[in-house]
N, C-alpha and C positions, 0 to 999 in steps of 0.2 A: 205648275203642278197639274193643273185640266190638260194639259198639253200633251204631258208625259203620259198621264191616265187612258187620254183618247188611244196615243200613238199605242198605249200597251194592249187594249181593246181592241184595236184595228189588228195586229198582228197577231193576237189569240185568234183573231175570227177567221183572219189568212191561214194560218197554219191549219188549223177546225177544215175548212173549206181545201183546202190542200192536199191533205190525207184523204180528205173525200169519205169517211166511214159514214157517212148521213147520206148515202145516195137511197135516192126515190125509186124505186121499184117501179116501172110502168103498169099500168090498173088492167090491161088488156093480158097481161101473165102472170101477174099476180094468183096464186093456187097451187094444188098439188099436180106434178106432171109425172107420169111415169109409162117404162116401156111394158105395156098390159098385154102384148103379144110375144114374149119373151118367154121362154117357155122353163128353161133352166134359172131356179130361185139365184144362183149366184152371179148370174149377171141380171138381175132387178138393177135397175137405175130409177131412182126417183129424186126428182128437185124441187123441192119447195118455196117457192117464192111471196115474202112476205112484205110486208110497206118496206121495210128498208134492211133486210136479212134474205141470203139466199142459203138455203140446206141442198148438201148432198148425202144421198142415202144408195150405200150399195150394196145389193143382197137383198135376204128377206126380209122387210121393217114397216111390214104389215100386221097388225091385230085385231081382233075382235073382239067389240065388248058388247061382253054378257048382256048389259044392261039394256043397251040401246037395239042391241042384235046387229048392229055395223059396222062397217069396217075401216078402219083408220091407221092411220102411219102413225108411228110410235119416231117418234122425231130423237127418241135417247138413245137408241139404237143405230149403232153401224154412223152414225151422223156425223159429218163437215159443214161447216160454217165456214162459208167461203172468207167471210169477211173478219173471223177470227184468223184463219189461217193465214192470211194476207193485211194482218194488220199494219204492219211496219211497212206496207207498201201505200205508194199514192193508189189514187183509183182516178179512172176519165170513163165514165160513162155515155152510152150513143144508144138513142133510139128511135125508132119509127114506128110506123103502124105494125109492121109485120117482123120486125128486128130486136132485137136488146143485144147489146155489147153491153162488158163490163172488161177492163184493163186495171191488172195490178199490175204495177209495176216502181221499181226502185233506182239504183244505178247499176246493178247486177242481173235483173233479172225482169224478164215483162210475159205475164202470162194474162193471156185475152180467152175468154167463154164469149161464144158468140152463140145466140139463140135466132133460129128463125122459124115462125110460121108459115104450114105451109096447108092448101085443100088437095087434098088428093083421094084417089077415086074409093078408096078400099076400107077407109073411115069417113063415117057421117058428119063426126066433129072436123073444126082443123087440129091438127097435129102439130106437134116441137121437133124439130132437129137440132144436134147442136154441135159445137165445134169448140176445140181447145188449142191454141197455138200459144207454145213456148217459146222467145226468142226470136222471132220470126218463122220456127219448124212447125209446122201442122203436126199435133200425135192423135188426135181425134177430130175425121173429118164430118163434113156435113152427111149424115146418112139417109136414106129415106126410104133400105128395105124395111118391109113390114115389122121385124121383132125392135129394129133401132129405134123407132119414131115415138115421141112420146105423145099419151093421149094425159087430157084433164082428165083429173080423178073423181073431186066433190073441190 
């Protein structure tokens, strides 16, 4: 019976660790990223990276409150959750200092976000680029004209 128990335990925790939906967010991107030199509101890209959730927001989904007098992303807006969207997918995370990869993928389908930082001369901060490869096809490559790159917000 403890046998059965263990073995049932062990394979909840495999399959849990499998899917990978508890991946850890590296602490060094962890925040609000978005293209703040982008001048037409409907291409705003902004990413939100949190302990173990990444948002995408595309468009305007920016607000201001009254209260505080500052400015904040409205996270119900225009919003993707990557990891809602890609649930029934595994995930295999990869990171470095200056990297994050995340990979969904199933027996159908393998879609990789790849994030790198970068310093470059024309921002004070460092900056995000990022990249989206479907299948092996690149649809979104690494960019690092000025309106593409993304700076930290708050």
């Amino acid at each position: 019976m403890r046998r059965t128990i263990f073995l049932f335990l062990v394979g909840l925790f495999v399959s849990i660790v499998s899917f990978g939906q508890r991946v850890e967010i590296p602490m060094w991107i962890r925040g609000t990223w978005h293209n703040s030199a982008e001048s037409n509101t409907e291409n705003f890209e902004t990413f939100v990276f949190a302990t173990n959730k990444i948002y995408f927001i595309k468009g305007l989904s920016f607000i201001k409150s009254k209260k505080d007098n500052i400015t904040k992303v409205d996270l119900t807006k225009n919003r993707l959750d990557l990891f809602d969207k890609y649930k029934n997918y595994k995930t295999k995370p990869l990171f470095r200092d200056s990297l994050f990869q995340i990979n969904f993928y199933n027996s159908k389908e393998s879609v990789t976000y790849e994030f790198k930082l970068h310093d470059v001369d024309y921002f004070k901060q460092p900056v995000l680029s990022y990249s989206i490869t479907i299948n092996g096809k690149t649809i979104r490559e690494h960019l690092t004209s000025f309106q593409n790159l993304l700076t930290r917000s708050w």
